[in-house]
C-alpha angles and dihedrals in degrees: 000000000000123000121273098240087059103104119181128181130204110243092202097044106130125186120238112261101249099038090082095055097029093100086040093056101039084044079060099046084050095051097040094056082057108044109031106026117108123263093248093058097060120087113247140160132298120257125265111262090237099169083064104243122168100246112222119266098251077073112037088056096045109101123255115274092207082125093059093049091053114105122237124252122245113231107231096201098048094050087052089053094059099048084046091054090041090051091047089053097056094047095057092051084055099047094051092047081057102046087055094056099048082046087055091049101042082048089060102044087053103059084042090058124114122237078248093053099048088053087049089051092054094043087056101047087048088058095049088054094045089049085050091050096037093057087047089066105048083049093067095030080067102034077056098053102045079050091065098041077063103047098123098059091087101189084063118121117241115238115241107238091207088176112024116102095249094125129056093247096054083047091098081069094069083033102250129143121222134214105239094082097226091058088040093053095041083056095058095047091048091050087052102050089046090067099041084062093052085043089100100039083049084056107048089041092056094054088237102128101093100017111131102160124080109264134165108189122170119181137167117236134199110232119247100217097025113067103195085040131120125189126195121214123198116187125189141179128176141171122220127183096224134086112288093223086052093044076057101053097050095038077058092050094042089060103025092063110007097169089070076068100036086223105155102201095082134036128180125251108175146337122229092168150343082274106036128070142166123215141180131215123184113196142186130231116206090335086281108078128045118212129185136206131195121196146166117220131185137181126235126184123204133175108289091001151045127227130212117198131199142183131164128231115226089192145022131197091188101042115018123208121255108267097216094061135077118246129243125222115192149161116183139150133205123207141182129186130179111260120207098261094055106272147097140261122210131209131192127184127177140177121186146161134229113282105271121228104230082203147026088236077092092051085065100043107111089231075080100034121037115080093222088059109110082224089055087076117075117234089034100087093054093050081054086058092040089056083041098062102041099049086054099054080044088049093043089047090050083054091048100048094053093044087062090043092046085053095040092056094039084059102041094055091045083067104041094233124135113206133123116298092229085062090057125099120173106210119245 
């Protein structure tokens, strides 16, 4: 037998039909015989003997009926309570009339939108919800700290931090890997998707939705929340003649396993999928300083494109980062959609910070100190990103290039053909 504090409920019970209203109907009943029925029908009290006539005894002994000729009371409360159902009632026939009427017409507005104002919309909606969560968090934040201003008081609850990254499996949020492999693969997953979510505001904030030229384009930004914060932006846009589904599969080939190609920008780290990797790049600024960048990428196909995206990890548990090098914090995408004659158009977007030091060993390097050092002047260390930068999209684009040209020719020659290598497609 289970015990008796054990209380279980049935999550498909229903009520019949007429049980709800059945003390609503019989309260009417009640009211309406008092109210609204004729005065004949109403019991009241016999008539006066006026002529004088001994009644007979039966009557004379039978007690007064004073009590059956009383009218009854109304209750007050009772009476409230049904205009205040019958109200309710009405409103909510007038509410859902209502709510059909604005459905129609949001029906409506919807198949009208532009493939602009549907991205607007979305946009819209993602930064209510960023506001909302946004406002969540600070909640908290100061729920925590006044938390800690109390700590003495020891009988004081905790509060429960729902959203803050104080558990490893709410690590993903600051952008670090763990070591147990299904936390570290939710947080992958979690990372991804995260940047799935922020792929159309990229877009629009590029400036790459409706971009068709070539085009390579690298600025520094001043942050919006941080003030002592500067973000970097490459933007690039490029034609190739080629099938966008095969420029795909050798762009995945190229990073997925970049020593085939002996291309030395990128090396693999680890594989969580067919679809998932995560990939390494160590870089130089300036020649003097060597900075290093960690980041999952995944591939995503959609009908008439294919989407790349990248996000950088900032620590691992697994495979820490080496302590000598600066450390690159990214978010990028790569996209490529067919193009009428054939081809394919790539685009790139990427946001990044300044390298970060992981100690203050680089605060006393000379490169910092000294006057004569090109990074002693201010200004100099962020041209050395901008050249960096550019000389990487140029670097990647080099890799690419000869990949295609490495396929093309491998195909051509499968099938004995000669012709140039710019008329050649592999199908996919």
């Amino acid at each position: 037998m289970p015990p008796a504090t054990t209380i279980m409920y049935d999550q498909f019970a229903t009520l019949p039909i007429d049980d709800p209203l059945a003390d609503v109907d019989a309260l009417m009943m009640e009211e309406f015989s008092t109210m609204f029925l004729p005065q004949a029908m109403k019991p009241t009290t016999p008539p006066s003997n006026a002529s004088g006539t001994p009644s007979s005894c039966s009557e004379a002994d039978s007690p007064p009926k004073a009590d059956m000729a009383k009218p009854k009371k109304i209750n007050e409360s009772r009476k409230r309570q049904r205009e205040e159902l019958e109200f309710l009632r009405v409103r909510v026939e007038e509410l859902e009339k209502h709510l059909g009427v604005l459905q129609q017409v949001k029906a409506i507005e919807t198949e009208s939108e532009t493939p602009w104002q549907k991205l607007a919309h979305q946009m819209r909606i993602d930064k209510q919800n960023a506001v909302l969560e946004n406002e969540k968090l600070k909640q908290e934040l100061e729920e925590q700290i006044e938390f800690g201003k109390t700590l003495q008081a020891i009988l004081r609850k905790r509060p429960k931090l729902s959203s803050l990254p104080t558990l490893d499996s709410d690590q993903w949020k600051l952008y670090r890997l763990v070591k147990e492999p299904m936390t570290r693969a939710h947080a992958v997953y979690e990372i991804l998707q995260q940047q799935l979510a922020a792929f159309p505001g990229a877009m629009v904030e590029s400036g790459l939705v409706d971009t068709e030229a070539d085009m390579l384009l690298t600025r520094p930004k001043l942050s919006r929340y941080l003030d002592d914060q500067l973000i970097t932006e490459t933007i690039w846009c490029h034609n190739f003649p080629y099938d966008y589904r095969f420029v795909t599969r050798c762009m995945w080939a190229l990073m997925a396993n970049p020593s085939q190609y002996e291309y030395t920008g990128f090396s693999l780290l680890e594989t969580f999928d067919d679809d998932t990797k995560y990939i390494c790049t160590i870089g130089k600024l300036d020649n003097l300083l060597t900075s290093q960048c960690r980041f999952l990428m995944r591939r995503l196909s959609e009908p008439g494109r294919e989407i790349f995206l990248i996000r950088s990890i900032l620590e691992d548990e697994l495979m820490p980062h080496d302590k000598t090098a600066l450390i690159n914090n990214k978010s990028a995408w790569f996209v490529l959609e067919p193009t009428p004659g054939g081809g394919c158009r790539l685009k790139f977007y990427q946001k990044a910070t300044l390298p970060m030091m992981q100690s203050q060993l680089f605060l006393q390097h000379p490169k910092f100190k000294k006057p004569g050092s090109p990074y002693y002047r201010v200004g100099n260390i962020t041209d050395a990103i901008m050249t960096s930068l550019r000389e990487m999209v140029k670097g990647f684009k080099g890799a690419l290039v000869h990949v295609l040209q490495t396929q093309i020719s491998a195909y051509a020659a499968s099938l004995g053909q000669i012709e140039p290598l710019d008329n050649l497609t592999p199908s996919c």
